[in-house]
N, CA, C and O atoms as CSV, one atom per row, in Angstrom:
chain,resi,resn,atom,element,x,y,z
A,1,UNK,N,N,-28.774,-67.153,50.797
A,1,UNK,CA,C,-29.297,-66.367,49.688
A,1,UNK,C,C,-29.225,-64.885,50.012
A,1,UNK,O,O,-29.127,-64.098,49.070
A,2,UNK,N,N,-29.259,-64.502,51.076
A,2,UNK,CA,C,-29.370,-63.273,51.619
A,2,UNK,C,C,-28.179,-62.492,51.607
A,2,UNK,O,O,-28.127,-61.279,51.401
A,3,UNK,N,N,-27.121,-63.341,51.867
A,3,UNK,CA,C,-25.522,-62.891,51.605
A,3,UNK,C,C,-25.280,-62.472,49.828
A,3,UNK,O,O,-24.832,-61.458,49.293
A,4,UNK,N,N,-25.796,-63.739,49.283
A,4,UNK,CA,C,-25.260,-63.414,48.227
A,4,UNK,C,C,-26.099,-61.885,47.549
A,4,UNK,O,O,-25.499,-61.031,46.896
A,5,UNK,N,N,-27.372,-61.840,47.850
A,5,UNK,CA,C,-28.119,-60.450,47.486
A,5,UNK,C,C,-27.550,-59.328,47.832
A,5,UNK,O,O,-27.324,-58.354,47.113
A,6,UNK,N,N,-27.223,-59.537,49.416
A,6,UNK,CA,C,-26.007,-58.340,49.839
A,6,UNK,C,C,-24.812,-58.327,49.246
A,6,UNK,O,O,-24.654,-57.155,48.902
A,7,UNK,N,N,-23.710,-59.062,48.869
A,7,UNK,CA,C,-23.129,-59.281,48.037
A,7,UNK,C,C,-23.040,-58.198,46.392
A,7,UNK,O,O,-22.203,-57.457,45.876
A,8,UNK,N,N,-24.208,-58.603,46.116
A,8,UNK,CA,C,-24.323,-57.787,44.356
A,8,UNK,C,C,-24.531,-56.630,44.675
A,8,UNK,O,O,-23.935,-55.691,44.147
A,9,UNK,N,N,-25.860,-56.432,46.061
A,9,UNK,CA,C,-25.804,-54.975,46.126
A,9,UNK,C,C,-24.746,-53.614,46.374
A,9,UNK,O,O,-24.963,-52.418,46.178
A,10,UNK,N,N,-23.879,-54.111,46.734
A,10,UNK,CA,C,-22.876,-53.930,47.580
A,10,UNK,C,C,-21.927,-53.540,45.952
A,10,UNK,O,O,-21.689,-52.445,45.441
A,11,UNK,N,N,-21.593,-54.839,45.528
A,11,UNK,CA,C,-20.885,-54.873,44.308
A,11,UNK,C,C,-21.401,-53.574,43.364
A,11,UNK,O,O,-20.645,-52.642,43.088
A,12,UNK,N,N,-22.867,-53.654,42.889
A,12,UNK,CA,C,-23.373,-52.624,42.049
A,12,UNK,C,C,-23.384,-51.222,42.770
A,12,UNK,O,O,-23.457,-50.153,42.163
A,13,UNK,N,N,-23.320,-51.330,43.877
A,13,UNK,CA,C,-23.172,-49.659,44.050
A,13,UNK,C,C,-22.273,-48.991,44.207
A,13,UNK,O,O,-22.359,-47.766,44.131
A,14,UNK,N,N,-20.928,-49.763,44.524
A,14,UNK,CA,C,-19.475,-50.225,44.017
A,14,UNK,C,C,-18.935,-49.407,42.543
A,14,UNK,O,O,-18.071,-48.549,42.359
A,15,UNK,N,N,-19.881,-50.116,41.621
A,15,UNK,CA,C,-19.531,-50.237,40.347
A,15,UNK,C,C,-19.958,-49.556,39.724
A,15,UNK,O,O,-19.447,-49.398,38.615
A,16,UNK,N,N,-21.371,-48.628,40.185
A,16,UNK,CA,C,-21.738,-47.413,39.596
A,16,UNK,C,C,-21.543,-46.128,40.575
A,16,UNK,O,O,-22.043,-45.065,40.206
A,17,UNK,N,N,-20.959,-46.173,41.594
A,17,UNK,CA,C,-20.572,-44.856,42.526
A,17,UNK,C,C,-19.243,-44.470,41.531
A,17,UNK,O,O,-19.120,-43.253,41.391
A,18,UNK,N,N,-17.954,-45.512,40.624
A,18,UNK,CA,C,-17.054,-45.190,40.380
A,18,UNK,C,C,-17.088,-43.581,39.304
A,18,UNK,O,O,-17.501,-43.437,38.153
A,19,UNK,N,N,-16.478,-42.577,40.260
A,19,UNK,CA,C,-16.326,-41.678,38.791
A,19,UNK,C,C,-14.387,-41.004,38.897
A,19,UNK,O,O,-13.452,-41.076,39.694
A,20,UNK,N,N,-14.692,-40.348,37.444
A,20,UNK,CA,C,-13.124,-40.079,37.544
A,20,UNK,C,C,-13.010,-38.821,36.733
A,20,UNK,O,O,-14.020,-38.209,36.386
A,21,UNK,N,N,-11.348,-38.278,36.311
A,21,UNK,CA,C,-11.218,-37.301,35.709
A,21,UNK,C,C,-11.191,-37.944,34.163
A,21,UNK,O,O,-10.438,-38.873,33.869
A,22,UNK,N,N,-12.050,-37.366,33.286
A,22,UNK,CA,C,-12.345,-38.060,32.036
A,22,UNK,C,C,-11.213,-37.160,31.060
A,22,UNK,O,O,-11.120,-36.000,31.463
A,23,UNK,N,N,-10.152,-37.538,29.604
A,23,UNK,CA,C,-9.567,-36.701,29.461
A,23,UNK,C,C,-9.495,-37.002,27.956
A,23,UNK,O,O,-9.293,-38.060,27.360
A,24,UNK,N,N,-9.789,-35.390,27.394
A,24,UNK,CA,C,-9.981,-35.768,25.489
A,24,UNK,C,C,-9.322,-34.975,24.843
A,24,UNK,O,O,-9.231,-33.788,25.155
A,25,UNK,N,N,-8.650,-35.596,23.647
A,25,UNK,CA,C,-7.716,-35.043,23.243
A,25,UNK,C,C,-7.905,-35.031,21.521
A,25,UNK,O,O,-7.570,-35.961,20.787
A,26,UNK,N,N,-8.562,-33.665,21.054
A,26,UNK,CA,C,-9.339,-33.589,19.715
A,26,UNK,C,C,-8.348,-33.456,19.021
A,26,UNK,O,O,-7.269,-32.900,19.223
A,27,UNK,N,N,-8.895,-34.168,17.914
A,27,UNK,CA,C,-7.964,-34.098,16.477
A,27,UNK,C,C,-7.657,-32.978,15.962
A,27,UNK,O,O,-8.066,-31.991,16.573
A,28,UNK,N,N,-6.862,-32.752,14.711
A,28,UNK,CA,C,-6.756,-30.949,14.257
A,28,UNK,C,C,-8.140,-30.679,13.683
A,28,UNK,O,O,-8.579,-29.532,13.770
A,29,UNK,N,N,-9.093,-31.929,12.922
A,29,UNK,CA,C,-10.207,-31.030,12.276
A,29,UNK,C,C,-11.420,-30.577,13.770
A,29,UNK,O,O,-12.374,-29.836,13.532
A,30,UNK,N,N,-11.192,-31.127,15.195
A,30,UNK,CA,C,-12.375,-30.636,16.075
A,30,UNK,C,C,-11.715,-29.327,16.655
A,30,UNK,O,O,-12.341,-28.628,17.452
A,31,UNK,N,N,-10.411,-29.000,16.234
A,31,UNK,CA,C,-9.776,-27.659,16.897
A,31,UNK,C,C,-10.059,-26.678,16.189
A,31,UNK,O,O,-9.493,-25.634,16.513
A,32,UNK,N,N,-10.756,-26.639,15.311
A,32,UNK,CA,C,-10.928,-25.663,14.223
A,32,UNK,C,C,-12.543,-24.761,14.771
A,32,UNK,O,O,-13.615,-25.163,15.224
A,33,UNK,N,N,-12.053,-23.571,14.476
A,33,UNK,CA,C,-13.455,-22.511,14.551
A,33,UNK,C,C,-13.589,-22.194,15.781
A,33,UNK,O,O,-14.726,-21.773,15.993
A,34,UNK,N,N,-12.648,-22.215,17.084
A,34,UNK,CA,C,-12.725,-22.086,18.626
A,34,UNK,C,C,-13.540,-22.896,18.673
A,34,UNK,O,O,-13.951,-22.688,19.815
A,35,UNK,N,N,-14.316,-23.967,18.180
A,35,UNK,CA,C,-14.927,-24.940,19.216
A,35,UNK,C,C,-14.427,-25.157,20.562
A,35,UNK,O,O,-13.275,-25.045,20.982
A,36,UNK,N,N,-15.610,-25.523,21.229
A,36,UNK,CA,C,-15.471,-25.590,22.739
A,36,UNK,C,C,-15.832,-27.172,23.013
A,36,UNK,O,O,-15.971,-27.654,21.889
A,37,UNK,N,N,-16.017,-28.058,23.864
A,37,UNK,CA,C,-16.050,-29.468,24.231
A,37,UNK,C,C,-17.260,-29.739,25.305
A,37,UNK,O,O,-17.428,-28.735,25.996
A,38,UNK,N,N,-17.751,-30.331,25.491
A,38,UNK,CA,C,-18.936,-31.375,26.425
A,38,UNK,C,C,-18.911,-32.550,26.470
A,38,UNK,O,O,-18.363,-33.181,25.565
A,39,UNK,N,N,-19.313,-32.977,27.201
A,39,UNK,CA,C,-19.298,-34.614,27.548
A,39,UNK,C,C,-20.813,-34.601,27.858
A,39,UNK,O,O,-21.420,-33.722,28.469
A,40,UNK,N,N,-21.473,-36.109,27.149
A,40,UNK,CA,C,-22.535,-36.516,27.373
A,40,UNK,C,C,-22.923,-37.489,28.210
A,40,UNK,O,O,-22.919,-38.563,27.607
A,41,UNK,N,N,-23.306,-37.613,29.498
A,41,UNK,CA,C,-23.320,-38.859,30.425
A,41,UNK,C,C,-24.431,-39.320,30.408
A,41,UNK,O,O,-25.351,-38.527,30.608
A,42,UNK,N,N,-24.754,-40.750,30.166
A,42,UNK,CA,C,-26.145,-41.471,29.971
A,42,UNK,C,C,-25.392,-42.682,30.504
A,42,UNK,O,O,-24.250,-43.055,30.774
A,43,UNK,N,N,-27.299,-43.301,30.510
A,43,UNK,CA,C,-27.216,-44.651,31.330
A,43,UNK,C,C,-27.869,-45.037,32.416
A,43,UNK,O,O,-28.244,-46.148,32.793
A,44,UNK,N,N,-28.015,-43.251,33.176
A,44,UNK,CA,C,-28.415,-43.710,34.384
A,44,UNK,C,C,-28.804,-41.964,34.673
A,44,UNK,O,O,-28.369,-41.223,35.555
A,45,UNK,N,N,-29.814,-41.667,33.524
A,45,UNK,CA,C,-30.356,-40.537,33.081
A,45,UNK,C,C,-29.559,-40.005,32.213
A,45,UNK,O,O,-29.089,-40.808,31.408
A,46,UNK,N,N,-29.213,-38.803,32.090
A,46,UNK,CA,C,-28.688,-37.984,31.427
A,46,UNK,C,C,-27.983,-36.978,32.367
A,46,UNK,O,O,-28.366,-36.760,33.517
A,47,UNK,N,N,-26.960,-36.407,31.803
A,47,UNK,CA,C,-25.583,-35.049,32.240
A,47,UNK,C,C,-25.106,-34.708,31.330
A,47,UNK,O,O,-24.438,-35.503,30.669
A,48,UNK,N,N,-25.261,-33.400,30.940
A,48,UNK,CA,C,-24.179,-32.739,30.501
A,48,UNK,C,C,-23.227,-31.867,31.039
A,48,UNK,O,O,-23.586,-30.840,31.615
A,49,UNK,N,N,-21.854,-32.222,30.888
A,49,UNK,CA,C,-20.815,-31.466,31.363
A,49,UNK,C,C,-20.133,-30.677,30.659
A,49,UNK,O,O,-19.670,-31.252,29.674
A,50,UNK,N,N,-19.791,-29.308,30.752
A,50,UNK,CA,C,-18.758,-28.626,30.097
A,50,UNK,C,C,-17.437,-29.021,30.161
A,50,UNK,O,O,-16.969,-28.616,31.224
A,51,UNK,N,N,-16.527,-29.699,29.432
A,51,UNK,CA,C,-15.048,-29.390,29.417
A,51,UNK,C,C,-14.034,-28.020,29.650
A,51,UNK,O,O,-14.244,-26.825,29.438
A,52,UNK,N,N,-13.092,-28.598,30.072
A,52,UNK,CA,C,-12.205,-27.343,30.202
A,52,UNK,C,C,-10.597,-27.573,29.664
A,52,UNK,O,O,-10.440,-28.794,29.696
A,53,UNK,N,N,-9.461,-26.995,29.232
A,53,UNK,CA,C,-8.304,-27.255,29.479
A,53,UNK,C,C,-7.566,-26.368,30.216
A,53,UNK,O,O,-7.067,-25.256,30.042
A,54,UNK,N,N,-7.637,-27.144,31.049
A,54,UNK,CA,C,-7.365,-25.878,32.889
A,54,UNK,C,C,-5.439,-25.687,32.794
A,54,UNK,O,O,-4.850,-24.910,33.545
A,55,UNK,N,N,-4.726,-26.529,31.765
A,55,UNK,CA,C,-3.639,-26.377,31.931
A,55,UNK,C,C,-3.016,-25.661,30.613
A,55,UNK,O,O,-1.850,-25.273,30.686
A,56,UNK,N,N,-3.820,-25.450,29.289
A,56,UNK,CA,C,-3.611,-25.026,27.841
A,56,UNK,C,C,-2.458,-25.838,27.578
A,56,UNK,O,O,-1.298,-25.427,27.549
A,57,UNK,N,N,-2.897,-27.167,27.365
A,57,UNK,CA,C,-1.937,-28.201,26.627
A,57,UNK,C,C,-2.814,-28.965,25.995
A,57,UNK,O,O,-2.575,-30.166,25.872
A,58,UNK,N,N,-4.358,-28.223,25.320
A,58,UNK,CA,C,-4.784,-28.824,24.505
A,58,UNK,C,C,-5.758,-30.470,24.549
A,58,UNK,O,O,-6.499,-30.919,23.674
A,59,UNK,N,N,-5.428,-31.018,25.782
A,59,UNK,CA,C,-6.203,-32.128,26.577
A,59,UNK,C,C,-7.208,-31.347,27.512
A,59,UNK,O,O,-6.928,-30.732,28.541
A,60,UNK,N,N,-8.473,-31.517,26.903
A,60,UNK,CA,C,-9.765,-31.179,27.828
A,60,UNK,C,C,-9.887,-32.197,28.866
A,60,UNK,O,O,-9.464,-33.344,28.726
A,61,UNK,N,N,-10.512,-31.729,29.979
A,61,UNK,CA,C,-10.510,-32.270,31.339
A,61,UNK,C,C,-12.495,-32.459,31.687
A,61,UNK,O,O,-13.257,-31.600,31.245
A,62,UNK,N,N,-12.980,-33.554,32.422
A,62,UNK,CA,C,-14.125,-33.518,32.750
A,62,UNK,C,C,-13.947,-33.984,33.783
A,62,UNK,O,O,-12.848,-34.509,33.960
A,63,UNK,N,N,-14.877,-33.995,34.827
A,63,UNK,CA,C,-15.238,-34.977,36.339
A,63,UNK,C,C,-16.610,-36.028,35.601
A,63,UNK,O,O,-17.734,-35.560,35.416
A,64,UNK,N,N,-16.382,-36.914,35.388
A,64,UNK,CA,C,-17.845,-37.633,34.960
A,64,UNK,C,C,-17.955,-38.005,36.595
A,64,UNK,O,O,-17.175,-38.263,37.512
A,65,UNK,N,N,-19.527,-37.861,36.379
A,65,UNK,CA,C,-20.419,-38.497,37.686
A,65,UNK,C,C,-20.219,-39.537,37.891
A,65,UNK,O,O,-19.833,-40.266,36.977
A,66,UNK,N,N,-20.395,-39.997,39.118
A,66,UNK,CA,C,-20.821,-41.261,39.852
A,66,UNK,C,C,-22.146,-41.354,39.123
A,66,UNK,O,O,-22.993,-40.509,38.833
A,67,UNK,N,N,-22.012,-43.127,38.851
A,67,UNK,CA,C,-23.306,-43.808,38.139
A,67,UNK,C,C,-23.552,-43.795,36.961
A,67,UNK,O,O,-24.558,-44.394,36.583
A,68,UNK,N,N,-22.633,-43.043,35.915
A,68,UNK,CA,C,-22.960,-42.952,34.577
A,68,UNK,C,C,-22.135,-43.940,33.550
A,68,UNK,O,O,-21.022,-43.461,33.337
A,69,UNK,N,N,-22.361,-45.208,32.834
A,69,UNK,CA,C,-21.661,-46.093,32.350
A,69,UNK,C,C,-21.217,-45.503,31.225
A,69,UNK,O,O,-20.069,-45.872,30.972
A,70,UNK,N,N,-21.634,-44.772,30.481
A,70,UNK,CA,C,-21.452,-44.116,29.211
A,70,UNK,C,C,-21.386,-42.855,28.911
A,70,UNK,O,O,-22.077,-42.127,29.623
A,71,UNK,N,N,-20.681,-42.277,27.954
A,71,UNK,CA,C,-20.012,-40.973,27.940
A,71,UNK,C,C,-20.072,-40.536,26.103
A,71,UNK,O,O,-19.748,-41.491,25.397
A,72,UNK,N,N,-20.359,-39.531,25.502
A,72,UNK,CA,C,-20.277,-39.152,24.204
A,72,UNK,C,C,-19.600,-37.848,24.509
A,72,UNK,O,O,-20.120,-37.114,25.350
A,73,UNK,N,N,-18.361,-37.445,23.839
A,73,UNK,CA,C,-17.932,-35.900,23.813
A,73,UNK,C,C,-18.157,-35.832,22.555
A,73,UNK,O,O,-18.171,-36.651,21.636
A,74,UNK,N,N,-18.460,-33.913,22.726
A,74,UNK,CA,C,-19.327,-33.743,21.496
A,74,UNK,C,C,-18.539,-32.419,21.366
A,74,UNK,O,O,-18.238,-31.948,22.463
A,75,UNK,N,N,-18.178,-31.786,20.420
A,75,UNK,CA,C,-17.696,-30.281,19.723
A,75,UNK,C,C,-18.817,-29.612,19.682
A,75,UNK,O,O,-19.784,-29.987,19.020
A,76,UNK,N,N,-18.796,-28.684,20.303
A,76,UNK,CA,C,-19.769,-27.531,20.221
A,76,UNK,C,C,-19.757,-26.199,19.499
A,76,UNK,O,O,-18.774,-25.595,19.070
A,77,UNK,N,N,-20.929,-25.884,19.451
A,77,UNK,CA,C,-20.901,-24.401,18.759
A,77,UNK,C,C,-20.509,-23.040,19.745
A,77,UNK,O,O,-21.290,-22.859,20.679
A,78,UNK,N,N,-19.775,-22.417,19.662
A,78,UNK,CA,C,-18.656,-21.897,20.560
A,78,UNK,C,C,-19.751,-20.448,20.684
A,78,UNK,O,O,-19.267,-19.517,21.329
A,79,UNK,N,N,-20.891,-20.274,20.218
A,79,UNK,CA,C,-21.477,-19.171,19.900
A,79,UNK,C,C,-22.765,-19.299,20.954
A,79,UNK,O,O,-23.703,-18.508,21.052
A,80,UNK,N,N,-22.576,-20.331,21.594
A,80,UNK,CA,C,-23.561,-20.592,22.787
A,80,UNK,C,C,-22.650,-21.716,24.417
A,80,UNK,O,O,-21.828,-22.620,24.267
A,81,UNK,N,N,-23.120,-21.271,25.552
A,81,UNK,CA,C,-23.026,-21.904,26.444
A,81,UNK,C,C,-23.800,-23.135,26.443
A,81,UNK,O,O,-23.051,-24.016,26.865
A,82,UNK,N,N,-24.623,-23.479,26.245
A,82,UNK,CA,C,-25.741,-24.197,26.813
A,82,UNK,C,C,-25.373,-25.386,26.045
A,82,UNK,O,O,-25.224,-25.210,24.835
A,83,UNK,N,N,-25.230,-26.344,26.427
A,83,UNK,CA,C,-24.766,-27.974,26.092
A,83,UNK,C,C,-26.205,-28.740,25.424
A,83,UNK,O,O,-27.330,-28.348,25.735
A,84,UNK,N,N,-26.126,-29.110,25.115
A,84,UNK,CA,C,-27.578,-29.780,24.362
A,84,UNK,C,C,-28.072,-30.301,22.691
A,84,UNK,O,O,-28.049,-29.456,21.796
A,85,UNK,N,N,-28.316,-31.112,22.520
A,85,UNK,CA,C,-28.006,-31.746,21.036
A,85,UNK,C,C,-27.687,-30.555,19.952
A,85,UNK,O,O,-26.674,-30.503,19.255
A,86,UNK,N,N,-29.185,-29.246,19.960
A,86,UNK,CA,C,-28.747,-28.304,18.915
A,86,UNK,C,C,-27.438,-27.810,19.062
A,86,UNK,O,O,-27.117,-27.425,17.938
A,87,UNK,N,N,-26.861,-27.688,19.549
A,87,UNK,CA,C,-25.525,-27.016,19.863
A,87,UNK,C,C,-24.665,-27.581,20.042
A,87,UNK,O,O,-23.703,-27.219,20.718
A,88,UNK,N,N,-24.858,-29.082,19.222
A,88,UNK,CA,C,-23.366,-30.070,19.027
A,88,UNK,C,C,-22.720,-30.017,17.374
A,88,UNK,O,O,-23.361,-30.340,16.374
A,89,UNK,N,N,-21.918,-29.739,17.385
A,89,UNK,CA,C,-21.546,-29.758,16.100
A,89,UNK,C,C,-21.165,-31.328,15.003
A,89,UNK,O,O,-21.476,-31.654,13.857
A,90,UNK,N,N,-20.282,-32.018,16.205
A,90,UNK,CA,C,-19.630,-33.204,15.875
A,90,UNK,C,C,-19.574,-34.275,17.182
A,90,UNK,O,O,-19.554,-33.522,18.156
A,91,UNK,N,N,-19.547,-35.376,17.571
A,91,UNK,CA,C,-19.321,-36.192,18.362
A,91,UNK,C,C,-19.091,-36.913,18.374
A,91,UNK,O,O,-19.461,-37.334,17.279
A,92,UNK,N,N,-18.223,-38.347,19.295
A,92,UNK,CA,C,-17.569,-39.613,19.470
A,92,UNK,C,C,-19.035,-40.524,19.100
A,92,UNK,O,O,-20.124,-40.186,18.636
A,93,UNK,N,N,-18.598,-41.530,19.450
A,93,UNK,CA,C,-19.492,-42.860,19.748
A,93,UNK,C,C,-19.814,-42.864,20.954
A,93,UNK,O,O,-19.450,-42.218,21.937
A,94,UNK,N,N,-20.851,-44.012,20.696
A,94,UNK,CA,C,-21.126,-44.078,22.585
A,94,UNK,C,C,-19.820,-44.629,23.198
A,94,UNK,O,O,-19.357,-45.589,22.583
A,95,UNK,N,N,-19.179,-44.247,24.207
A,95,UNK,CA,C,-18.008,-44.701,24.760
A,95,UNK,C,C,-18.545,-45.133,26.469
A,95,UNK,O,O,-19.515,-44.851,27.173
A,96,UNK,N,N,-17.492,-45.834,26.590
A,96,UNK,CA,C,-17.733,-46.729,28.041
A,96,UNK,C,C,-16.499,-45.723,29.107
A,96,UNK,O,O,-15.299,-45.609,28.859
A,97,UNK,N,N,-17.250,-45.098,30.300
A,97,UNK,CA,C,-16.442,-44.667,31.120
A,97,UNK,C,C,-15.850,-45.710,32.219
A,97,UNK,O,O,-16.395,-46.379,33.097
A,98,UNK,N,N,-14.374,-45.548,31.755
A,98,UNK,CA,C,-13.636,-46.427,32.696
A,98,UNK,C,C,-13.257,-46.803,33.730
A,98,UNK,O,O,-12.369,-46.134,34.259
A,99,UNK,N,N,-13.561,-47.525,34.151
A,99,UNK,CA,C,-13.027,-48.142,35.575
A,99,UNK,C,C,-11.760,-48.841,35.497
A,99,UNK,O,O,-11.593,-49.252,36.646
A,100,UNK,N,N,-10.980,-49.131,34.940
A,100,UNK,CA,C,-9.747,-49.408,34.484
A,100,UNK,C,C,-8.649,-48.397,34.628
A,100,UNK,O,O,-7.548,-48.866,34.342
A,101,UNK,N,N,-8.647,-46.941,35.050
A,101,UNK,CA,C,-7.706,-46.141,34.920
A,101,UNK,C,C,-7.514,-45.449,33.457
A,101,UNK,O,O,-6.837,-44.420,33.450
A,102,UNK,N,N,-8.026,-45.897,32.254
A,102,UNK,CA,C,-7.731,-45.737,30.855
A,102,UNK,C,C,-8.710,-44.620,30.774
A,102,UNK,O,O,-9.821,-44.655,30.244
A,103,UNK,N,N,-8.172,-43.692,31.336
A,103,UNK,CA,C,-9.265,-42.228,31.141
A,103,UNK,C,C,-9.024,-41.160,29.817
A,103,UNK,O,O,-9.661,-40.118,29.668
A,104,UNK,N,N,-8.141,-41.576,29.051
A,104,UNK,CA,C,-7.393,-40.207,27.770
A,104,UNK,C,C,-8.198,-41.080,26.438
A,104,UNK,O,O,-8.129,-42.202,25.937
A,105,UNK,N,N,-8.978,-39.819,26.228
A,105,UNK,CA,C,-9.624,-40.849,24.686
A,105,UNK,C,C,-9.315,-39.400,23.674
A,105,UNK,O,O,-9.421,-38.186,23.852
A,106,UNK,N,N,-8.947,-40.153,22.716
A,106,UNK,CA,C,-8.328,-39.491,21.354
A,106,UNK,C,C,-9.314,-39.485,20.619
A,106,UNK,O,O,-9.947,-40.538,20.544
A,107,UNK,N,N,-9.763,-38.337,19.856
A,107,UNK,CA,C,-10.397,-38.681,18.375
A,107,UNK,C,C,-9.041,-38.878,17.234
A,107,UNK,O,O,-7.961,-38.327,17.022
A,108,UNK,N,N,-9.602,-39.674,16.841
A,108,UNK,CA,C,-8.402,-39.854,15.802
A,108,UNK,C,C,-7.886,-39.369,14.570
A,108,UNK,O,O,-8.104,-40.442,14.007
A,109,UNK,N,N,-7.363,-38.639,13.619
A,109,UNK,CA,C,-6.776,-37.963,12.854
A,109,UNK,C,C,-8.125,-38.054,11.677
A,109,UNK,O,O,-8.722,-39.050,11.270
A,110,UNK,N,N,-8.251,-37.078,11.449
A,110,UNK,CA,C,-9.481,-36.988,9.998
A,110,UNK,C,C,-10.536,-37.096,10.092
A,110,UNK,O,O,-11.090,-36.807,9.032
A,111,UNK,N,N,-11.309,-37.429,10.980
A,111,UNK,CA,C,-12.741,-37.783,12.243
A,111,UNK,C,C,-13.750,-36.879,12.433
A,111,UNK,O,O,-13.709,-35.825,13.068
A,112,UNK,N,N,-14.316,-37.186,12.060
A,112,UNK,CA,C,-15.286,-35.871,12.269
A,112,UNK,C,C,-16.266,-36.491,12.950
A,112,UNK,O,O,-16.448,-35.703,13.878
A,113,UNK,N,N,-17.016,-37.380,13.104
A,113,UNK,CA,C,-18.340,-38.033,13.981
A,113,UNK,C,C,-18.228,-39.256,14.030
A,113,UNK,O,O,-17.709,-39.906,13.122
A,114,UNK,N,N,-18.916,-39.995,15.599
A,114,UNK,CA,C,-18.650,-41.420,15.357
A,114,UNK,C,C,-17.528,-41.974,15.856
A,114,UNK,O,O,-17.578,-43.181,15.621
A,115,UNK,N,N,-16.663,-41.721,16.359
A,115,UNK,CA,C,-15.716,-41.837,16.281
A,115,UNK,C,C,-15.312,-42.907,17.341
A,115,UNK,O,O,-15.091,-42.290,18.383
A,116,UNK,N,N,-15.089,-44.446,17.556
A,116,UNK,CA,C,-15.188,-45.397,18.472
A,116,UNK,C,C,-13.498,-45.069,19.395
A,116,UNK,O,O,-12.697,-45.994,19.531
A,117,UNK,N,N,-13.168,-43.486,19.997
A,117,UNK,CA,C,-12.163,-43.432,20.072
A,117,UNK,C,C,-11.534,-44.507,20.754
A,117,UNK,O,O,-12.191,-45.479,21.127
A,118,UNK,N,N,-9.915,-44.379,21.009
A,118,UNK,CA,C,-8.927,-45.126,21.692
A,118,UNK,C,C,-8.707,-44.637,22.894
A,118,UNK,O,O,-8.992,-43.444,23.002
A,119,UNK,N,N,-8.315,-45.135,23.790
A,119,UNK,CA,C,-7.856,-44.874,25.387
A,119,UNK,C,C,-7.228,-45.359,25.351
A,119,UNK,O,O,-7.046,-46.171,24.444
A,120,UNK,N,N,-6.249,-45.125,26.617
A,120,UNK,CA,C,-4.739,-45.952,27.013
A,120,UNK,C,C,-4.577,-44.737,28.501
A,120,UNK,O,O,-5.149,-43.680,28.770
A,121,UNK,N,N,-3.642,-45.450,29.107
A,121,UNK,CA,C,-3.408,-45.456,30.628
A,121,UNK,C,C,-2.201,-43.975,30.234
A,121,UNK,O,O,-1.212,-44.305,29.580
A,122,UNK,N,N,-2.306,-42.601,30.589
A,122,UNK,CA,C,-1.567,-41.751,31.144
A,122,UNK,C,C,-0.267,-41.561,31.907
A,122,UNK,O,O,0.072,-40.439,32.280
């Protein structure tokens, strides 16, 4: 019994240490007005992260934490730094951060909130 307890523990800290480069790629209506990008990490508290596109090809870049199962990117109001519900304009669904490699999530054409985006492998 003792194996198998070590076992899960082992497994779960495994499975929530995983983090990665998270990567979003907004539709034409979230490019509008210089909006800027954040990522929301829950699950296992709360994070907010600023986005960046460190290469100007239009795909924002994040590091999500170790331990966070879930992720919301949200369009912000470009007229403040500070990440935090008042200062979201628009946002995804709750989305699942991947352990699969499938890190590029799209909002999809016409979208404005909600949005259960798509991923696929880079």
């Amino acid at each position: 019994m003792r194996k198998i307890t070590l076992f899960f523990a082992v497994l779960f800290a495994t499975m929530t240490a995983f983090s990665a480069t998270l990567y979003l790629s907004p539709n034409a209506n979230w490019k509008t007005d210089n909006a800027r990008y954040a990522a929301y990490f829950f699950g296992n508290g709360d994070s907010w992260v600023s986005m960046t596109d460190s290469n100007s090809d239009g795909v924002y870049e994040v590091e999500a934490p170790a331990g966070y199962p879930n992720v919301i990117f949200c369009r912000m109001n470009p007229a403040t730094t500070a990440n935090n519900w008042n200062n979201k304009w628009n946002q995804t669904g709750d989305l699942k951060v991947p352990t699969d490699n499938k890190v590029k999530f799209v909002v999809p054409d016409g979208v404005w909130d909600g949005a259960g985006s798509t991923c696929w492998v880079e």
